[in-house]
ZAZAPA-857836 format. One record per residue (C-alpha): residue number from 0; residue in one letter; x, y, z. Coordinates in nm, 4 decimals, padded with zeros to 6 digits. Layout:
BEGIN
- nuvex  paza  east  north  up
- NUM  a  X  Y  Z
...
//
This chain:
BEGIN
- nuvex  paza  east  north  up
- 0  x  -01.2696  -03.1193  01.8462
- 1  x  -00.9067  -03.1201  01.8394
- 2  x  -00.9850  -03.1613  01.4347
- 3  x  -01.1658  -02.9009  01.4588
- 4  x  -00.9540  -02.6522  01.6061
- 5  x  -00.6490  -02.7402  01.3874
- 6  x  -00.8657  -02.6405  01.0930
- 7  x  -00.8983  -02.3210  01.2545
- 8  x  -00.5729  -02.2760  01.3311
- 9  x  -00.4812  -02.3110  00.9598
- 10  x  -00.7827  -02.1196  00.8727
- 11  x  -00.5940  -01.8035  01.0801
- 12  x  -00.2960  -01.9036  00.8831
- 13  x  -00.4305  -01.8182  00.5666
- 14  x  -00.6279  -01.4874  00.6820
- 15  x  -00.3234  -01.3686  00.8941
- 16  x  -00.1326  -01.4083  00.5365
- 17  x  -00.3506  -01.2307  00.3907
- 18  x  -00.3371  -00.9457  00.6172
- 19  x  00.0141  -00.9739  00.6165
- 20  x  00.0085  -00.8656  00.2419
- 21  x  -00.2375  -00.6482  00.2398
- 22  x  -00.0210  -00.4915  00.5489
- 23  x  00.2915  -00.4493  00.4014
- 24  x  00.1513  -00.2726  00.0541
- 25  x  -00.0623  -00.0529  00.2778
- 26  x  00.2667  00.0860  00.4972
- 27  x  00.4825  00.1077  00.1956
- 28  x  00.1814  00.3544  00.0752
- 29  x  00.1545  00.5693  00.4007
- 30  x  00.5206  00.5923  00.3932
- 31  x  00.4765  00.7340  00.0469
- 32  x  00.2411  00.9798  00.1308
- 33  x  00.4448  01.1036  00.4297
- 34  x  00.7693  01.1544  00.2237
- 35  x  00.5019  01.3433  -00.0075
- 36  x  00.3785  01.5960  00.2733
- 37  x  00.7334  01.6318  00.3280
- 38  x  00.8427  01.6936  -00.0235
- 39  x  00.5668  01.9690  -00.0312
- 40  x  00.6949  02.1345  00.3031
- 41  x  01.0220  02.1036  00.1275
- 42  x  00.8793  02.2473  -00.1804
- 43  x  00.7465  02.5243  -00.0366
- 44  x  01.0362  02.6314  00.2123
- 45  x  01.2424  02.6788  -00.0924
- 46  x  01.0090  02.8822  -00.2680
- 47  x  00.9975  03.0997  00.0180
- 48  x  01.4091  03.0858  00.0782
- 49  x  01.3604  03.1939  -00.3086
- 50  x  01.1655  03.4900  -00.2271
- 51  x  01.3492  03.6100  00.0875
- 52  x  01.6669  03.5903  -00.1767
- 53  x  01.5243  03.8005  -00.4417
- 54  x  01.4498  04.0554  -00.1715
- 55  x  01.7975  04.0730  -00.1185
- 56  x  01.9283  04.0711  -00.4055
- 57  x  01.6548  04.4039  -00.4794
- 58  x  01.8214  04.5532  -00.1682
- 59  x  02.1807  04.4889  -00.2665
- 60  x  02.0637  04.6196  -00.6054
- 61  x  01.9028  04.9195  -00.4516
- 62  x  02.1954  05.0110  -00.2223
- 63  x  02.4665  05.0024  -00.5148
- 64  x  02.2570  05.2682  -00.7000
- 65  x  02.2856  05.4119  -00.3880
- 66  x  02.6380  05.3865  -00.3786
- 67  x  02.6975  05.5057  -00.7424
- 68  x  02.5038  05.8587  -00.6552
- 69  x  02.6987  05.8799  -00.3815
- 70  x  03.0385  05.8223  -00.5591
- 71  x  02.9232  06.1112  -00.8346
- 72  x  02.7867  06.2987  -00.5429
- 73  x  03.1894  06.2822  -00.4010
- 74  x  03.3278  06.3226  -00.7533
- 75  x  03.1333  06.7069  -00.8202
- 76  x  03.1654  06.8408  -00.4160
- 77  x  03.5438  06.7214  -00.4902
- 78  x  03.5196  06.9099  -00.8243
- 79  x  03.3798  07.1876  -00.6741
- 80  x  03.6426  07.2104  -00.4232
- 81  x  03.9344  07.2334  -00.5796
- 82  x  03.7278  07.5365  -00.7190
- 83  x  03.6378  07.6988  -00.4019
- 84  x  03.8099  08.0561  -00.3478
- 85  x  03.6954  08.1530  -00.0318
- 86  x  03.7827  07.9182  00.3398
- 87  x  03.4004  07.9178  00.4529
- 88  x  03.2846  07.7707  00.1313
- 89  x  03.5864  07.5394  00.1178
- 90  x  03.5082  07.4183  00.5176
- 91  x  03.1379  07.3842  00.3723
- 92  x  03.2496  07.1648  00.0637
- 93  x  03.4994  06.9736  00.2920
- 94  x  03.2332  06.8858  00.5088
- 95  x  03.0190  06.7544  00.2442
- 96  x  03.2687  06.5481  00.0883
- 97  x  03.3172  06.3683  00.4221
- 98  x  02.9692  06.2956  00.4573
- 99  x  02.9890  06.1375  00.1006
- 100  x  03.2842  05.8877  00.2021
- 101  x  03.0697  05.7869  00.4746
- 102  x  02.8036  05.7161  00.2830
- 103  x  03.0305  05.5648  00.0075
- 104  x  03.1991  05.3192  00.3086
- 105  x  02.8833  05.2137  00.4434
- 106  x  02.7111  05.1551  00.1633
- 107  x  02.9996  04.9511  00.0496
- 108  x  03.0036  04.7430  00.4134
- 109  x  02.6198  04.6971  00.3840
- 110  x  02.6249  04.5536  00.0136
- 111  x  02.9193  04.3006  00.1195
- 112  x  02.7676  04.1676  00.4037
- 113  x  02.4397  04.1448  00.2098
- 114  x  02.6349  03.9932  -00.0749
- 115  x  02.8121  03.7304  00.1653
- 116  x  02.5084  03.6180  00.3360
- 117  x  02.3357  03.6054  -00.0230
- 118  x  02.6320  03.3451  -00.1188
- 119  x  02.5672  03.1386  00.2295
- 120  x  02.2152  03.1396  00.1294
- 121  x  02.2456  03.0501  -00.2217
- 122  x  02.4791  02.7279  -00.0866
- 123  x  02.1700  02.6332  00.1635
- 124  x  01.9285  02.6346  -00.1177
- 125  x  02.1108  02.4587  -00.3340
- 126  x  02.2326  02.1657  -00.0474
- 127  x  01.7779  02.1610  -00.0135
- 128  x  01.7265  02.1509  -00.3559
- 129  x  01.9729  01.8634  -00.3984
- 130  x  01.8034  01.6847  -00.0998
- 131  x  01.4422  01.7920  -00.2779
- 132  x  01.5082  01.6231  -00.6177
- 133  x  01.6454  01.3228  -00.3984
- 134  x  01.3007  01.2696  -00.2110
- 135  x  01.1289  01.3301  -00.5038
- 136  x  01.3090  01.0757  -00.7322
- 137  x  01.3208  00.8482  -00.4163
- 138  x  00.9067  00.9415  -00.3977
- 139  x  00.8471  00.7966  -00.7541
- 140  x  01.0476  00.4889  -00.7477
- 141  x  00.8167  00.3810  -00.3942
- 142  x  00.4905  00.4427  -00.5449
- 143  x  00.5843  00.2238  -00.8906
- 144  x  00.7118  -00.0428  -00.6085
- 145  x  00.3446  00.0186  -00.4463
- 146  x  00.1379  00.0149  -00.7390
- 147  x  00.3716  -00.3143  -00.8574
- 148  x  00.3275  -00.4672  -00.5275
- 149  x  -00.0632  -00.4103  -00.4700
- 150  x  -00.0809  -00.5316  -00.8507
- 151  x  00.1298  -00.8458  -00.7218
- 152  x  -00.0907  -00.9159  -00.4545
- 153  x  -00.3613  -00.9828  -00.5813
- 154  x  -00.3400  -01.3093  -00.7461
- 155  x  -00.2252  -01.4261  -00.4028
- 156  x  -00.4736  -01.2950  -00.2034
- 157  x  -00.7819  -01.4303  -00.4350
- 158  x  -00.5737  -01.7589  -00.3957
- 159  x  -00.5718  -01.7196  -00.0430
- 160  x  -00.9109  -01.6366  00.0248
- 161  x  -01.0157  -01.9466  -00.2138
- 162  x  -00.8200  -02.1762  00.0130
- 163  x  -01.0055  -01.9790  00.3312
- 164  x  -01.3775  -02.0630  00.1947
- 165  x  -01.2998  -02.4101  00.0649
- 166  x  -01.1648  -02.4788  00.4408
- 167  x  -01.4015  -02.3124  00.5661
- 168  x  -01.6492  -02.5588  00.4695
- 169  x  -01.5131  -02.8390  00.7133
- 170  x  -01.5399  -02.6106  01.0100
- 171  x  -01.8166  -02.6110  01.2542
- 172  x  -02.0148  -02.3389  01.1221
- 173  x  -02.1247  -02.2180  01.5511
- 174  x  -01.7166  -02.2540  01.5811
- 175  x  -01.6742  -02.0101  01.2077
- 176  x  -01.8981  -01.7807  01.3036
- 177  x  -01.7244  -01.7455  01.6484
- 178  x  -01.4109  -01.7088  01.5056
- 179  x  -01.5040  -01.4643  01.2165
- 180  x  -01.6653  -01.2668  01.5302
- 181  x  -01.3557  -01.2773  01.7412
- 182  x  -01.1537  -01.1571  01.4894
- 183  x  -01.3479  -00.8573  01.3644
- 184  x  -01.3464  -00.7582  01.6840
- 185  x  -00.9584  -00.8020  01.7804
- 186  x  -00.6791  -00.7770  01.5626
- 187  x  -00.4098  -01.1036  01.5196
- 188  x  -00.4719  -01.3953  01.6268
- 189  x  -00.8290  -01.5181  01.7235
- 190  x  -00.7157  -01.8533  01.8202
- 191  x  -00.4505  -01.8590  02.0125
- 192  x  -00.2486  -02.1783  02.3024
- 193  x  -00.2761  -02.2179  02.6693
- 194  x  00.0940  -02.2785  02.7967
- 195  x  00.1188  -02.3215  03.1547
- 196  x  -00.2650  -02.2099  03.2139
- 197  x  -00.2057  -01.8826  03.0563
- 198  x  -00.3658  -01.7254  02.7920
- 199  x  -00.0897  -01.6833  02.5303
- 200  x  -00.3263  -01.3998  02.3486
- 201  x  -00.3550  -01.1416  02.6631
- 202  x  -00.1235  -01.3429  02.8909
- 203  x  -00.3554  -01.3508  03.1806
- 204  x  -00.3979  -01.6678  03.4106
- 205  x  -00.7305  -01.9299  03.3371
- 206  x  -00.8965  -02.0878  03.6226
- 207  x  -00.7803  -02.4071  03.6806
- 208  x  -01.1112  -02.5757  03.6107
- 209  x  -01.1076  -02.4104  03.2586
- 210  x  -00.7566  -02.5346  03.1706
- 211  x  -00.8324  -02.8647  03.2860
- 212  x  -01.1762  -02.8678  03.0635
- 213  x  -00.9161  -02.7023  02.7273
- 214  x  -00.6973  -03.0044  02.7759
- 215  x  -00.9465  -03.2687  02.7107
- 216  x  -00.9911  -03.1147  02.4334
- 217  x  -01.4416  -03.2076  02.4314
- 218  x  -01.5685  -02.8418  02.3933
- 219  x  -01.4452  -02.5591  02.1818
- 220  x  -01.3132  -02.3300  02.4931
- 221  x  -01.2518  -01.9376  02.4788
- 222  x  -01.0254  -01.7156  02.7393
- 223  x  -01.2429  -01.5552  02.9973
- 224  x  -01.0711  -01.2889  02.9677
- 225  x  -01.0229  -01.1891  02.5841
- 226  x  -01.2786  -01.4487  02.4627
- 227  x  -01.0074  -01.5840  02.1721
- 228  x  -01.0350  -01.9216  02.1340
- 229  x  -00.7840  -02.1663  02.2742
- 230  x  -00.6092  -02.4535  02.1968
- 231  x  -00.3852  -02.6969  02.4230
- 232  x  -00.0755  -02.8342  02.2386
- 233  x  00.0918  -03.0975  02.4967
- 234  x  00.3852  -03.1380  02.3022
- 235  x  00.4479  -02.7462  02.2693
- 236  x  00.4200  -02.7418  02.6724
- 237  x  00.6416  -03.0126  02.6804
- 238  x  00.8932  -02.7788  02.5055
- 239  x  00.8116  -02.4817  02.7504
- 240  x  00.8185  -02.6905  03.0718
- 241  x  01.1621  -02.8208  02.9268
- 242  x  01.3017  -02.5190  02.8217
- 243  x  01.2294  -02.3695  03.1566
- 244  x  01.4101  -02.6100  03.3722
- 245  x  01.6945  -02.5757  03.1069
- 246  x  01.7397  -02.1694  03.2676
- 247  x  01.7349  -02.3003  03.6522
//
């Protein structure tokens, strides 16, 4: 038995390396496609930044034509008063050319703060860009480490998995199949020690009589609890036992 389990033990070896691999190519890719969705919220937060811009720009545009009517409107009324013969035309004219330096000063305080907070803008969109085309060049070089690593892979894992079935051929086929079972039904490690009468996979306590049965070591033995299989290693308790007197 005790054979027996240590061929399952480095049977777990070689699947949890496998996993391992498989693992590690499969989070670099997620990662990828998360800095992706980002890049296109990015993407598309500029374009409307972009469009809010142009807007602006259209109104800044639209208030300097503005401004220039007003200007010639000033220029004639002024014209026209230095004509004026009579005091009710001139209070008339006078009254227009105020209203034209009103509407010359505003229209001047309207396009400069337009124009300033175009310029603050144009400096946010161009700090985003910068950090766009970094996430995007950052983007590319991941996924040609992805598609190099899953590419890499792959001669170990078919390695791997020929060293699983040519082990697996010495196993107990009743104690295979249990294991296969047990771990396509729980992730990790499907055989797993008893230290101290615990179960070291879901760390609850087995009954005495079942610890005492694991450490003859006759039967293949399973946690009542998460049904891995266990193992009793006397010289790893040994360790435990001394490391715990060590802290007292």
């Amino acid at each position: 038995m005790k054979e027996q389990l240590e061929k399952l033990i480095e049977l777990q070896k070689i699947d949890l390396a496998q996993e391992a691999l498989r693992l590690d190519v499969e989070t670099r890719r997620q990662k990828v496609e998360s800095d992706s969705d980002l890049l296109q919220d990015l993407g598309q937060a500029l374009e409307k930044q972009n469009e809010r811009m142009s807007e602006t720009q259209k109104l800044i545009e639209s208030k300097r034509g503005g401004l220039e009517e007003a200007k010639k409107g000033l220029g004639h009324a002024n014209t026209k008063l230095g004509a004026v013969t009579n005091s009710r035309d001139y209070a008339a004219l006078e009254r227009e050319v105020e209203t034209f330096k009103k509407s010359i000063a505003q229209a001047e305080t309207e396009i400069e703060q337009l124009s300033s907070a175009l310029t603050e803008a144009q400096a946010g969109i161009d700090k985003q860009r910068e950090e766009y085309e970094a996430l995007r060049a950052e983007i590319e070089k991941n996924q040609q480490e992805v598609d190099a690593a899953a590419a890499s892979i792959e001669d170990r894992v078919a390695e791997l998995q020929a060293k699983a079935a040519e082990l697996a051929k010495s196993v107990n086929p009743q104690y295979l199949a249990r294991y296969r079972f047990i771990r396509s039904k729980r992730p990790g490690a499907a055989v797993v020690s008893a230290s101290g009468g615990t179960c070291t996979g879901c760390h609850m306590k087995l009954q005495p009589q079942a610890f005492i049965q694991l450490q003859r070591q006759n039967s293949l033995e399973c946690c009542q609890n998460c049904q891995r299989i266990l193992y009793y290693d006397a010289a790893e308790a040994e360790a435990l036992h001394a490391e715990g007197n060590n802290k007292i």
